[in-house]
ZADRENFI-853494 format. One record per residue (C-alpha): residue number from 1; x, y, z. Coordinates in nm, 3 decimals. Each point is the difference from the previous one (the first is absolute). Example, Ala and Ser with C-alpha at 12.3 -4.5 7.8 and 13.67 -1.06 7.14 Angstrom:
REC   seq      east     north        up
REC     1     1.230    -0.450     0.780
REC     2     0.137     0.344    -0.066
//
This chain:
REC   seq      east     north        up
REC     1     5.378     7.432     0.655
REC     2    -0.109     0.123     0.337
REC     3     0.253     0.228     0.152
REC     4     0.087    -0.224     0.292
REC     5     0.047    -0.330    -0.239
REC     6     0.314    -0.212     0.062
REC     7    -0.034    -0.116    -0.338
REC     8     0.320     0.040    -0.229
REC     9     0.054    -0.002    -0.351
REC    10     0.322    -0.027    -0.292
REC    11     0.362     0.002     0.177
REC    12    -0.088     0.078     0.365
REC    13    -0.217    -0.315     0.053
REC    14     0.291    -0.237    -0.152
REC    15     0.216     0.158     0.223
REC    16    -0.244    -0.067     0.321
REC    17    -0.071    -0.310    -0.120
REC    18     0.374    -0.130    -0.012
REC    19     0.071     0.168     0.315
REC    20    -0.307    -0.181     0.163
REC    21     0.160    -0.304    -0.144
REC    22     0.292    -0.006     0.119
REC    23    -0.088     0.074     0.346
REC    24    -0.198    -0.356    -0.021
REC    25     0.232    -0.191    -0.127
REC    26     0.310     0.131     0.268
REC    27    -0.287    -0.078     0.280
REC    28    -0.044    -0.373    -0.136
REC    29     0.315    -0.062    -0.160
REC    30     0.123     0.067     0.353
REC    31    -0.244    -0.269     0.152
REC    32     0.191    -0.289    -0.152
REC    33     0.332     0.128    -0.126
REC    34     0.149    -0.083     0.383
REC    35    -0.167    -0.356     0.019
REC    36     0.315    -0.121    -0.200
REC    37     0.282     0.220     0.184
REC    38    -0.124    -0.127     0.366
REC    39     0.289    -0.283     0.026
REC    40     0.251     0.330    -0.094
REC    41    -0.129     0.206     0.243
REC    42     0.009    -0.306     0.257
REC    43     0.381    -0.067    -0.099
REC    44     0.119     0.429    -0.028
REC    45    -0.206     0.073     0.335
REC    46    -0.003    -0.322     0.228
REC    47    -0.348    -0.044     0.005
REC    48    -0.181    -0.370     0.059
REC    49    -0.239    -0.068    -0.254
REC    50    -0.299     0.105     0.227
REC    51     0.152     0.323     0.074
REC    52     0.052     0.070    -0.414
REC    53    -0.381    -0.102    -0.042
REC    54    -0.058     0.344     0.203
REC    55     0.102     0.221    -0.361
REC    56    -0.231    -0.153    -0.154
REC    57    -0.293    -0.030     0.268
REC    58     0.067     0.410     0.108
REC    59    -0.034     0.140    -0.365
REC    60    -0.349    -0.185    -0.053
REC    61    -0.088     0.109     0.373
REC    62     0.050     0.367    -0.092
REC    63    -0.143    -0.046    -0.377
REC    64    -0.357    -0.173     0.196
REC    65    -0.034     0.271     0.286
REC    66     0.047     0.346    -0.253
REC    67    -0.219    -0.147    -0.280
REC    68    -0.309     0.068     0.184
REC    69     0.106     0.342     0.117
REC    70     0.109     0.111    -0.355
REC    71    -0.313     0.221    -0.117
REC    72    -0.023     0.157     0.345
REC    73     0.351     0.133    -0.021
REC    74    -0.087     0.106    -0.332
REC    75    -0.194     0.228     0.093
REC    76     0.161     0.089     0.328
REC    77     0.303     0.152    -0.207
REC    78    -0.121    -0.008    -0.375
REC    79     0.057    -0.317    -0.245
REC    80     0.318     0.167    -0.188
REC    81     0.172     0.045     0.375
REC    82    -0.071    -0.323     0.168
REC    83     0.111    -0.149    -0.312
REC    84     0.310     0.196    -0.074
REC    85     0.059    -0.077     0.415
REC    86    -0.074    -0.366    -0.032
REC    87     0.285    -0.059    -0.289
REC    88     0.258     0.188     0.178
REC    89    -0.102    -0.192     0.323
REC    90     0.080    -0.305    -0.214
REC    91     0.296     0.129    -0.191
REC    92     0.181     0.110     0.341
REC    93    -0.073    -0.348     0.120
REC    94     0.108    -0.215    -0.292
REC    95     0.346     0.208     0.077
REC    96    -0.060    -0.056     0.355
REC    97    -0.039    -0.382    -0.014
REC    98     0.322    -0.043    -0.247
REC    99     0.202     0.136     0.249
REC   100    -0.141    -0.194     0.308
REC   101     0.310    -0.109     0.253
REC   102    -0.289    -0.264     0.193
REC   103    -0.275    -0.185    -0.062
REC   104    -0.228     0.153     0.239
REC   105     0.088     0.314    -0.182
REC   106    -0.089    -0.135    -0.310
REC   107    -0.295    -0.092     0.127
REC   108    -0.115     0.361     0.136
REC   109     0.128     0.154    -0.368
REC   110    -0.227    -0.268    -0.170
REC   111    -0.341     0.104     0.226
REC   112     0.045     0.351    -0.131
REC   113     0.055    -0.045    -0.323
REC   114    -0.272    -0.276    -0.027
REC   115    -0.224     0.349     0.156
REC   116     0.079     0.242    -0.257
REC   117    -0.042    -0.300    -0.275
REC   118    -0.339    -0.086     0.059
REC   119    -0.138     0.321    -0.015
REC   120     0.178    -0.028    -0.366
REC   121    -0.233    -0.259    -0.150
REC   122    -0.310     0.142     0.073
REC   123     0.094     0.342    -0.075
REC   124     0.122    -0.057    -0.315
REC   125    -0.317    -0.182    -0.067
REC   126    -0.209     0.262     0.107
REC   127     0.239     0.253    -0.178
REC   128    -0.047    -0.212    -0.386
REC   129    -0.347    -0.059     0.044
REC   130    -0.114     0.407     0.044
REC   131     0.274     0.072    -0.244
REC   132    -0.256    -0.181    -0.279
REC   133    -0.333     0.121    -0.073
REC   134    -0.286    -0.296     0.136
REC   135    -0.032    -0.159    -0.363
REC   136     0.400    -0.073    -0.041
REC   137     0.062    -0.172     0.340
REC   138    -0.020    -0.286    -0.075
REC   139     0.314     0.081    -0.205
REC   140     0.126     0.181     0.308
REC   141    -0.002    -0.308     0.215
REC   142     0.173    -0.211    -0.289
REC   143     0.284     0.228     0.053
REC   144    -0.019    -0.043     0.357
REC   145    -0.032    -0.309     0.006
REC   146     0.341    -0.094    -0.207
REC   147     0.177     0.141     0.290
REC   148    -0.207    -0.236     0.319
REC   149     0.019    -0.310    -0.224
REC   150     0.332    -0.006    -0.145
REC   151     0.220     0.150     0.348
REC   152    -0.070    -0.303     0.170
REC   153     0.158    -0.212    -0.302
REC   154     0.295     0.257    -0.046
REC   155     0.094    -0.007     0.356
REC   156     0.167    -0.335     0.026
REC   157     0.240    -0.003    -0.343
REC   158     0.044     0.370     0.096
REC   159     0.109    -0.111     0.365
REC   160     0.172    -0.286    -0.163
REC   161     0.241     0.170    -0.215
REC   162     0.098     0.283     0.240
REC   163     0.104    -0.234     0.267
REC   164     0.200    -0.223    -0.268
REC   165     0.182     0.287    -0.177
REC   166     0.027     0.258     0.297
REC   167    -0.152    -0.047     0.345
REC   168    -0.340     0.032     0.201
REC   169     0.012     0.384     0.103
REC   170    -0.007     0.115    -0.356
REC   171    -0.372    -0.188    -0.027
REC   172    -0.065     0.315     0.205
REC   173     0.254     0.264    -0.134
REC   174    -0.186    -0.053    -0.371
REC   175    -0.326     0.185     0.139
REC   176     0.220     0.302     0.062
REC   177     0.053     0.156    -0.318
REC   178    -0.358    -0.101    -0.069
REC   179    -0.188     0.123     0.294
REC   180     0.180     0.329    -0.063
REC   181    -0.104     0.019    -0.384
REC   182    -0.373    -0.107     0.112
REC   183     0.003     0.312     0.270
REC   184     0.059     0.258    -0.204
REC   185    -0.238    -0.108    -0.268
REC   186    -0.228    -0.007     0.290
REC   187     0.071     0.318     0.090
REC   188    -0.055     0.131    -0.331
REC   189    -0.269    -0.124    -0.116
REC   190    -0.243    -0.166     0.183
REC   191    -0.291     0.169     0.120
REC   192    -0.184    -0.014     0.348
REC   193    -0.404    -0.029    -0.035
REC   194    -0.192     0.260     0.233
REC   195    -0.036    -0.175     0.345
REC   196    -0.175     0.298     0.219
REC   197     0.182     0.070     0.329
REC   198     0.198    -0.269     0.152
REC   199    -0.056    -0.073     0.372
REC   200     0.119     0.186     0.268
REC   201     0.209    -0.214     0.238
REC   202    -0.301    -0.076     0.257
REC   203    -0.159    -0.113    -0.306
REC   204     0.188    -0.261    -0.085
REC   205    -0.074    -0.329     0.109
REC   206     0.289    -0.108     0.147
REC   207    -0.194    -0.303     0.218
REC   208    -0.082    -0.122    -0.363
REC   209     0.383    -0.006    -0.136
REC   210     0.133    -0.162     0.310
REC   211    -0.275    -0.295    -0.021
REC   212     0.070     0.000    -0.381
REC   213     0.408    -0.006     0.078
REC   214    -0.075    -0.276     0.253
REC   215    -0.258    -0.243    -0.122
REC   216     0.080     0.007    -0.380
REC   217     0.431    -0.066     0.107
REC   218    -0.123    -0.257     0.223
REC   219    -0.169    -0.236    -0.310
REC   220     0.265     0.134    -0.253
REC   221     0.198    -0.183     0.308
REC   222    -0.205    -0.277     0.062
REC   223    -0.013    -0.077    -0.391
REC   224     0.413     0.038    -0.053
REC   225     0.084    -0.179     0.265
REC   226    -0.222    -0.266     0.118
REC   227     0.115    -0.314    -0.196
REC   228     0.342     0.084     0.148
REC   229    -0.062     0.056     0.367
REC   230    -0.272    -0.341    -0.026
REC   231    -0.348     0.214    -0.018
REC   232    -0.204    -0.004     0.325
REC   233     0.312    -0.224     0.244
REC   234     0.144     0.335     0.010
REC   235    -0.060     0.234     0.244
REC   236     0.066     0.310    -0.210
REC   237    -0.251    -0.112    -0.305
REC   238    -0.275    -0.030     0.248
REC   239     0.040     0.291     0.137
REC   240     0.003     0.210    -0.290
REC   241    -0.248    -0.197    -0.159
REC   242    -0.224     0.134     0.307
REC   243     0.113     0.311    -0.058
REC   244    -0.057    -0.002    -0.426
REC   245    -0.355    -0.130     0.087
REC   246    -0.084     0.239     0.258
REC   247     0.178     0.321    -0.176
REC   248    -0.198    -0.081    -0.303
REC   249    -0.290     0.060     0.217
REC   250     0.053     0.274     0.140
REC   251     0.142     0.167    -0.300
REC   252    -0.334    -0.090    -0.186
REC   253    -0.205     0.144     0.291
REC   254     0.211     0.328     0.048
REC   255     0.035     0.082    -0.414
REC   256    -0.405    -0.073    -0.020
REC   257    -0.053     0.227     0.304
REC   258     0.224     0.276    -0.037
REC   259    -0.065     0.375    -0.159
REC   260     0.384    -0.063    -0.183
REC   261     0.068    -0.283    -0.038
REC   262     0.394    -0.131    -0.116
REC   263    -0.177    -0.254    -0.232
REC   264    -0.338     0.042    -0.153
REC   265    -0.130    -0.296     0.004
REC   266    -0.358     0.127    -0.098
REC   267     0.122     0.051    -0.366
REC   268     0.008    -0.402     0.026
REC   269    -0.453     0.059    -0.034
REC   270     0.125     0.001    -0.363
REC   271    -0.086    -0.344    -0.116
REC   272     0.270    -0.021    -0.277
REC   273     0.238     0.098     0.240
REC   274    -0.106    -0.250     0.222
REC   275     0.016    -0.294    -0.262
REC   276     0.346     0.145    -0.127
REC   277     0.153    -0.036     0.339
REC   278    -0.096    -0.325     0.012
REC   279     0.130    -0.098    -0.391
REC   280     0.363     0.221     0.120
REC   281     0.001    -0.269     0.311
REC   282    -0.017    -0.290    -0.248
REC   283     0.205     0.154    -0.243
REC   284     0.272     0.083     0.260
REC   285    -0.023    -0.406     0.110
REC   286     0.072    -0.084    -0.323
REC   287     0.239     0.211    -0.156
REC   288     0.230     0.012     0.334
REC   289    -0.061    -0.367     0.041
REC   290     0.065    -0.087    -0.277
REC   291     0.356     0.238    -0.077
REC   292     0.111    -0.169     0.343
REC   293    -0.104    -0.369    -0.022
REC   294     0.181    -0.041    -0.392
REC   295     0.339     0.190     0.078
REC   296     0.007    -0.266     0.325
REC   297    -0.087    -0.291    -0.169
REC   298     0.320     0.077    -0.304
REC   299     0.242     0.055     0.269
REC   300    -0.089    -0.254     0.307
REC   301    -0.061    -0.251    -0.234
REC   302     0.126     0.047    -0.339
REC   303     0.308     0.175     0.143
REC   304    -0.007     0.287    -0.236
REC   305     0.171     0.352     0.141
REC   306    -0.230     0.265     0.084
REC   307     0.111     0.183    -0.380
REC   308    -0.128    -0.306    -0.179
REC   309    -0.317     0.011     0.252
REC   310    -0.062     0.366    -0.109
REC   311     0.070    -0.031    -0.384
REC   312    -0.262    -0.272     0.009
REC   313    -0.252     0.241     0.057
REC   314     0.072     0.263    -0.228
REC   315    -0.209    -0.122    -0.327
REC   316    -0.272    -0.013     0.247
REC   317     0.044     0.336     0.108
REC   318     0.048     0.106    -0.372
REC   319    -0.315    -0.159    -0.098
REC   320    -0.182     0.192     0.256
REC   321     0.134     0.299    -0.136
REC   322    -0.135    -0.065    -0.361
REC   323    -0.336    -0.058     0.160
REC   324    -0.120     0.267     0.215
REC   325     0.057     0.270    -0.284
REC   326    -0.303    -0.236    -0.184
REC   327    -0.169    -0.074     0.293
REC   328    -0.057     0.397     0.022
REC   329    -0.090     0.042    -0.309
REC   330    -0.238    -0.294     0.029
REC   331    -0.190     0.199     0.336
REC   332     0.004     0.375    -0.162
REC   333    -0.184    -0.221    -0.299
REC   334    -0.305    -0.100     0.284
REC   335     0.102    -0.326     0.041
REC   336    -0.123    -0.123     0.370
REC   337     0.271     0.006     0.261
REC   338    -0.146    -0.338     0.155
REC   339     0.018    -0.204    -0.291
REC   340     0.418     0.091    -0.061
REC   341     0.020    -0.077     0.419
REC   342    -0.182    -0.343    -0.065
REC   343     0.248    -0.073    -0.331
REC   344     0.307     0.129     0.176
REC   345    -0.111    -0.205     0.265
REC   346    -0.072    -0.339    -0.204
REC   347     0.390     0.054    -0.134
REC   348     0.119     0.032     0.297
REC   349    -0.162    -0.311     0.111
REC   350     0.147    -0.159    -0.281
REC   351     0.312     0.109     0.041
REC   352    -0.033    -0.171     0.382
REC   353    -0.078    -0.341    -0.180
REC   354     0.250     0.040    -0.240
REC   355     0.242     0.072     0.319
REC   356    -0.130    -0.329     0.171
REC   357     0.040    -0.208    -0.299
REC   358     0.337     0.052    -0.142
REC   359     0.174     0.057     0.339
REC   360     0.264    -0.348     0.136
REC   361     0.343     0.015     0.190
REC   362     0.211     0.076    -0.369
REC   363    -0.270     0.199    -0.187
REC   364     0.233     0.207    -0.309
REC   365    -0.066     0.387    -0.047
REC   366    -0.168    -0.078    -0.328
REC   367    -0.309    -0.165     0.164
REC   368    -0.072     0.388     0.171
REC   369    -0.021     0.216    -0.306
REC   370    -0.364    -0.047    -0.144
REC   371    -0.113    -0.036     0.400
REC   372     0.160     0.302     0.085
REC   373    -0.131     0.215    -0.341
REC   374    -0.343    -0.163     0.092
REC   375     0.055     0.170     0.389
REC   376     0.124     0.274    -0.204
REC   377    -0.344     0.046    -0.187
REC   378    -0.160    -0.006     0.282
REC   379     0.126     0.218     0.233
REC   380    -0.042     0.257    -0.282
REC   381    -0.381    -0.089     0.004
REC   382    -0.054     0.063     0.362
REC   383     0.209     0.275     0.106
REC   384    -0.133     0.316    -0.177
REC   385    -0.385    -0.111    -0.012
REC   386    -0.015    -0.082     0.437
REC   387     0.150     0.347     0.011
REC   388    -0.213     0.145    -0.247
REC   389    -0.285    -0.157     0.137
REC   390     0.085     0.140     0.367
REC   391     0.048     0.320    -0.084
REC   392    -0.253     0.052    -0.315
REC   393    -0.275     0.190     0.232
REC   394     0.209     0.170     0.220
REC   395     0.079     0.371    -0.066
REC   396     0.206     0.262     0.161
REC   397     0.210    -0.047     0.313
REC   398    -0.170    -0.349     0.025
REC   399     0.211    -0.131    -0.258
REC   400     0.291    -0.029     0.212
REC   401    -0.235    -0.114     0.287
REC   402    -0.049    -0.268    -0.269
REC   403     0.303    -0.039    -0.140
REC   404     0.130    -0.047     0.426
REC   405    -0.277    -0.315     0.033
REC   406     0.129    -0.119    -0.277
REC   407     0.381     0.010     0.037
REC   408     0.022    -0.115     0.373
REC   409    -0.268    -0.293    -0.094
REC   410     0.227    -0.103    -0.277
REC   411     0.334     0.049     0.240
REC   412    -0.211    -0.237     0.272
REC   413    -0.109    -0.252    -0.228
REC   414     0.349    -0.061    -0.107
REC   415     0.110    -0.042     0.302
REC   416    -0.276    -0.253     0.139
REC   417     0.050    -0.144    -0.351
REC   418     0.415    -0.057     0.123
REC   419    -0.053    -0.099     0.315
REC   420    -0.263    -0.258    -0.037
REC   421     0.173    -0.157    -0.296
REC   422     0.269    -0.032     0.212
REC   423    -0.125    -0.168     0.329
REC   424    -0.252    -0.233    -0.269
REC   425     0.355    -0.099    -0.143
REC   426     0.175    -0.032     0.336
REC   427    -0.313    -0.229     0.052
REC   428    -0.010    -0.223    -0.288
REC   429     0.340    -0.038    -0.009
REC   430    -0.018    -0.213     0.340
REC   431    -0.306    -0.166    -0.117
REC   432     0.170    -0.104    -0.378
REC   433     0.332    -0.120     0.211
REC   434    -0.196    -0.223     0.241
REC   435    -0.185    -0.150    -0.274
REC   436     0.315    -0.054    -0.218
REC   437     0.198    -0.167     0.253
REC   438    -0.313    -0.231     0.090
REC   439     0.027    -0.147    -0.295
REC   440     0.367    -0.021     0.013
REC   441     0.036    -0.325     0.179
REC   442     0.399    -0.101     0.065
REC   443    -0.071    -0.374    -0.041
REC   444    -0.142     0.078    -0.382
REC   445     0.268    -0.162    -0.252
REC   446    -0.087     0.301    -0.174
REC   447     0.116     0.277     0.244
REC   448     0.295    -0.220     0.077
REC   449     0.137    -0.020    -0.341
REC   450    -0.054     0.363    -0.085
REC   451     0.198     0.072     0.367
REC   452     0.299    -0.224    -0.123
REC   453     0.041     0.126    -0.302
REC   454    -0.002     0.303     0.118
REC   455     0.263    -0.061     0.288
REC   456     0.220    -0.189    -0.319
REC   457     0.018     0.326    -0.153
REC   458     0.103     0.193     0.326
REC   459     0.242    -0.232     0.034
REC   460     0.131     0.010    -0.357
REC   461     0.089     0.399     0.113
REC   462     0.178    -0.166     0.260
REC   463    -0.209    -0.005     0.297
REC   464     0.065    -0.315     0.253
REC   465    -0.311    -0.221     0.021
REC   466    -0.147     0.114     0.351
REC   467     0.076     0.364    -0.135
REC   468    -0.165    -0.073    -0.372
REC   469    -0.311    -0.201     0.152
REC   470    -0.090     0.310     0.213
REC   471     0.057     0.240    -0.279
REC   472    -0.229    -0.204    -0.187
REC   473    -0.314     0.029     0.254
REC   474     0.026     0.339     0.051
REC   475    -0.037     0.038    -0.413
REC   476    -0.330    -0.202     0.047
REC   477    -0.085     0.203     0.216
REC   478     0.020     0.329    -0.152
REC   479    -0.146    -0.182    -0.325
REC   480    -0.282    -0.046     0.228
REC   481     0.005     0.366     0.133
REC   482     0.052     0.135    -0.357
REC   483    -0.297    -0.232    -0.092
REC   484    -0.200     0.134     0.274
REC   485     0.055     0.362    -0.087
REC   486    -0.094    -0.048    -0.342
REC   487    -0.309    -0.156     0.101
REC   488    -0.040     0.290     0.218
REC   489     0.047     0.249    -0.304
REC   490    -0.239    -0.184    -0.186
REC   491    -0.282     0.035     0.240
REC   492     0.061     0.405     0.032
REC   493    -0.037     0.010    -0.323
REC   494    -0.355    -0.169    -0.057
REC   495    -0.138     0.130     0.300
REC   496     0.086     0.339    -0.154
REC   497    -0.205    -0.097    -0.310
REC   498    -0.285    -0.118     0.201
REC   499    -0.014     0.324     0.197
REC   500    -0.008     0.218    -0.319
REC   501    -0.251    -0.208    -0.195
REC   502    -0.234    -0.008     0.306
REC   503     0.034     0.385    -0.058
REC   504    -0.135     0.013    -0.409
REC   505    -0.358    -0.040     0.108
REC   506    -0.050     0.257     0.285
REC   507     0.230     0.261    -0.247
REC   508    -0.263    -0.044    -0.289
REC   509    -0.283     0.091     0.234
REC   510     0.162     0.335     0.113
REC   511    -0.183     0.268    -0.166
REC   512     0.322     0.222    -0.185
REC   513    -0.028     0.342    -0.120
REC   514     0.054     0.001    -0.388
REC   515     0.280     0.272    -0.074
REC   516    -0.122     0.269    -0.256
REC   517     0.027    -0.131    -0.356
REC   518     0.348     0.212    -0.166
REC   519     0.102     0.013    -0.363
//
């Protein structure tokens, strides 16, 4: 073992390794946990719905601008520091945000702790994957990857339970005694890999962080909050839609140009990297997508709380966990990364079809379970052989170049993924509607006989006529809303399918690096 070697054997590297671990799953747990606390937070600070949607928007704003920056600061202040920094950072922010007295302060709190939890993810990628000799990463990304596939699921049942049994500022008081356990394991054990000298302060490139800051917030922006403020008929989208486009590049031009660059984007000459960025996009479409489109569908339309929501997902998430242990097994053996992408990517298509088929306005819980396992499956199949893929040539300090790509592309993807399921919804919906009340003429013998009997039965609970007839159109109505919606669902769903089956092909022709055969 050469004397600078991050590698780490017997009781030290389990420790890392949990450490790692849980730093990943309080940075995504976090992600979702608040999406089902936002109507206490509205209530407990006085907030209109818009102004709640900021808590959530802020943390992925922060997350999105540090994740590019993360290797960079690395070696501006050594890995074991920034890390050890970017968990207190979060810690003293979780406490921060449970004892906000306004929204706008909530708000701030969230920013900062979304910064110091991005640079969490990647790091404790980068800080598994040179904790395992080259032959056993595979492995190391299965472990990894239990944390970035199941948060997302744990967030909302989490969430859910906390604000049932006790209330929403102790979703952010439980990272405290965490945060401060992760720390000093930090502290004491992980290691920082030789960087060289870090830049003096006319060094850095300062020019490159602010057009970073600015264009990269501006989409995270653009993406959380377009289908709300109507896309391009607001002023504000356009703008920083202008300025996303033209930050971009900029940024491109001043990181390619530059003697020190805040993101090296020449490590992206690596083709797997390049083709791994992409798969992390389409895998951050689909997994975010996918976590946000079934938890809305059970409670907008099946009326299930946000608990019953989250427990729906847990066998999935269970499943996942039972795979990727195999699935890295199955790549230290030399089996091709692109064929397990293609298969994970077939299932997941099938789960989309699956999704499309069984879903109408009183589908039971039942109908989910072998869909969900099936999502389950995989998930496990794409996670750990994109990221093994991505980083599989990449050595040294470009490992958490890699690992940087990687992370934000995933982040991005699953926020393009959210945002465009949502204004295609927004969309259909109308469309569905129209075409439902076309065909719902008032003079059909049908339409009025279902509308009487209807108004009869408001009238049994002792409605007067006028009073039970109007009752009764506005329940045809939201029939033919909750109709609509479904419809709506349906088409996310096998549009999702589609987009991952058109995917098998070009996956198979990527050219993977076999991992080195292991006993």
């Amino acid at each position: 073992m050469q004397q600078d070697s991050l590698v780490e054997y017997g009781s030290r590297r389990v420790i890392i390794t949990i450490t790692a671990i849980i730093c990943a799953l309080l940075e995504i747990v976090d992600t979702t946990i608040v999406n089902v606390a936002v109507n206490d937070m509205r209530g407990n600070l006085g907030a209109t719905m818009t102004e709640v949607g900021w808590v959530i928007t802020a943390y992925a704003i922060g997350n999105v601008i540090v994740l590019p920056m993360t290797s960079w600061l690395s070696q501006q202040f050594g890995r074991r520091n920034y890390f050890a920094a970017s968990i207190m950072l979060f810690t003293v922010f979780s406490f921060l945000c449970g004892n906000a007295n306004g929204i706008w302060e909530l708000v701030f709190f969230r920013f900062m702790q979304g910064l110091g939890g991005g640079a969490l993810l990647v790091t404790s990628q980068t800080i598994i994957t040179e904790s395992y000799p080259a032959e056993k990463r595979g492995m190391a990304q299965a472990i990894y990857g239990l944390g970035v596939i199941i948060g997302p699921t744990l967030g909302p049942p989490l969430g859910g339970y906390i604000v049932e049994h006790y209330s929403w500022p102790y979703i952010f008081y439980i990272n405290i005694p965490i945060g401060i356990i992760a720390t000093l394991l930090t502290l004491q054990f992980v290691r920082s890999p030789k960087y060289g000298a870090k830049k003096s302060r006319k060094e850095i490139d300062w020019l490159g962080i602010g057009l970073l800051a600015v264009s990269v917030g501006s989409l995270q922006y653009v993406l959380e909050k377009g289908q709300d403020d109507d896309w391009f008929n607001s002023g504000v989208i356009i703008l920083l839609s202008v300025t996303a486009v033209f930050g971009l590049f900029f940024l491109i031009w001043r990181e390619l140009t530059y003697k020190n660059p805040i993101v090296e984007l020449r490590v992206l000459k690596n083709g797997n990297l390049r083709v791994g960025t992409i798969l992390s996009f389409i895998l951050g479409f689909g997994l975010y997508g996918s976590t946000f489109i079934i938890p809305l569908y059970t409670q907008s339309t099946l009326g299930w709380t946000a608990q019953q929501a989250g427990m729906l997902m847990i066998p999935a998430a269970l499943t996942t966990a039972f795979t990727m242990p195999i699935i890295g097994k199955l790549l230290q053996r030399g089996v091709p990364q692109q064929y397990l992408v293609a298969l994970g990517m077939l299932l997941f298509c099938g789960f989309s079809y699956w999704g499309y088929k069984i879903l109408t306005p009183e589908t039971s819980a039942d109908n989910f379970f072998w869909m969900l396992i099936i999502r389950g499956l995989g998930m496990g199949m794409l996670f750990i052989p994109i990221t093994t893929l991505s980083l599989s040539t990449l050595k040294g300090q470009q490992i958490g170049q890699g690992a940087s790509f990687t992370g934000m592309m995933r982040q991005l993807g699953g926020s393009f993924g959210v945002a465009t399921i949502t204004t295609f919804m927004a969309r259909q919906n109308m469309v569905y509607r129209n075409d439902l009340v076309a065909h719902l003429d008032v003079n059909s013998i049908n339409v009025q006989q279902r509308v009487a009997s209807m108004q009869h039965g408001f009238m049994a609970k002792g409605m007067t006529p006028d009073v039970a007839l109007k009752s009764a159109y506005k329940a045809l109505e939201s029939g033919v809303m909750k109709q609509a919606a479904v419809l709506s669902y349906m088409d996310v769903f096998l549009y999702l399918g589609i987009m991952f089956l058109i995917c098998v092909p070009f996956v198979l022709f990527v050219k993977g690096r076999r991992a080195p055969k292991t006993n």
